[in-house]
C-alpha positions in Angstrom: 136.0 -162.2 -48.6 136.6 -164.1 -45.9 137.4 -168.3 -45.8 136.3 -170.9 -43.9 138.8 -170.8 -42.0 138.1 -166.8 -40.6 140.9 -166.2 -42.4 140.8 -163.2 -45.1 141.6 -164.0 -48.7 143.6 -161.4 -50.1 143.6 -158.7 -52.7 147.6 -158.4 -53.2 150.6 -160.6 -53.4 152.1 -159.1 -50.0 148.4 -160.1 -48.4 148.2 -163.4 -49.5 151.8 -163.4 -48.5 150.4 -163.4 -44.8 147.4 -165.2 -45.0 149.3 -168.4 -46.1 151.9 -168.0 -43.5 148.2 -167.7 -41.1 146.7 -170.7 -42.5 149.9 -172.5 -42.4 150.5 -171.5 -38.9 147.5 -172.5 -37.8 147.6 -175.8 -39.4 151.1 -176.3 -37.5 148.7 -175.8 -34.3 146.4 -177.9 -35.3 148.6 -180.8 -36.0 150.2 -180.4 -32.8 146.6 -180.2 -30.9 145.8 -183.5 -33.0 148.1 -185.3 -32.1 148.1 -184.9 -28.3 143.8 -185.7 -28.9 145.0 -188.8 -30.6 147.2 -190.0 -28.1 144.6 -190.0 -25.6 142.3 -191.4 -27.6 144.6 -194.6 -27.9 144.9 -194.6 -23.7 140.8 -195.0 -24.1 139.7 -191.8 -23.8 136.3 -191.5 -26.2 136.0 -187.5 -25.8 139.7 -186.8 -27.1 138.8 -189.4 -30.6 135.7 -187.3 -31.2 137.8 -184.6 -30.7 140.6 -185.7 -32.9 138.3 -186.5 -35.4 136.8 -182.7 -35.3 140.4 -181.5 -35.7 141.2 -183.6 -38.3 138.5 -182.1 -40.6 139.7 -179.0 -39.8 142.7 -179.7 -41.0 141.6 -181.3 -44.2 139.4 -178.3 -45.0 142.7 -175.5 -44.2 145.0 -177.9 -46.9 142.3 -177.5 -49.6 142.0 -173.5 -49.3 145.2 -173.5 -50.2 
C-alpha cells in the first residue's frame, strides 16, 4: 500500500525501518524548503506565501502518517 506521501508502508520491521527514516528525511527537506518560502514571503513576495502555505500542509499531512 502505498501513502500519501508516495511513500510505501511496510510489511516488516526492517521496512518500516526505512520508510520512517524516508518520511522523516523528507520532512527535514521540507522544513528547510519552508522556511526559505517563508522568508520571502515576509520580503513581500505573494507566490513564495502560497507556496509556504502548500508546503506546510505537506508537512502537516507527513507528521500524521507517522
Amino acid at each position: 500500500m502505498v501513502l500519501s506521501s508516495g511513500i510505501a508502508e511496510a510489511s516488516s520491521q526492517p521496512e518500516a525501518d526505512r520508510a520512517a527514516y524516508k518520511r522523516e528525511a523528507l520532512i527535514a527537506k521540507l522544513e528547510r524548503k519552508y522556511s526559505r518560502q517563508l522568508e520571502a514571503c515576509n520580503r513581500g513576495q505573494t507566490a513564495a506565501c502560497a507556496e509556504a502555505n502548500r508546503i506546510s500542509g505537506e508537512i502537516t499531512l507527513l507528521r500524521k502518517e507517522r
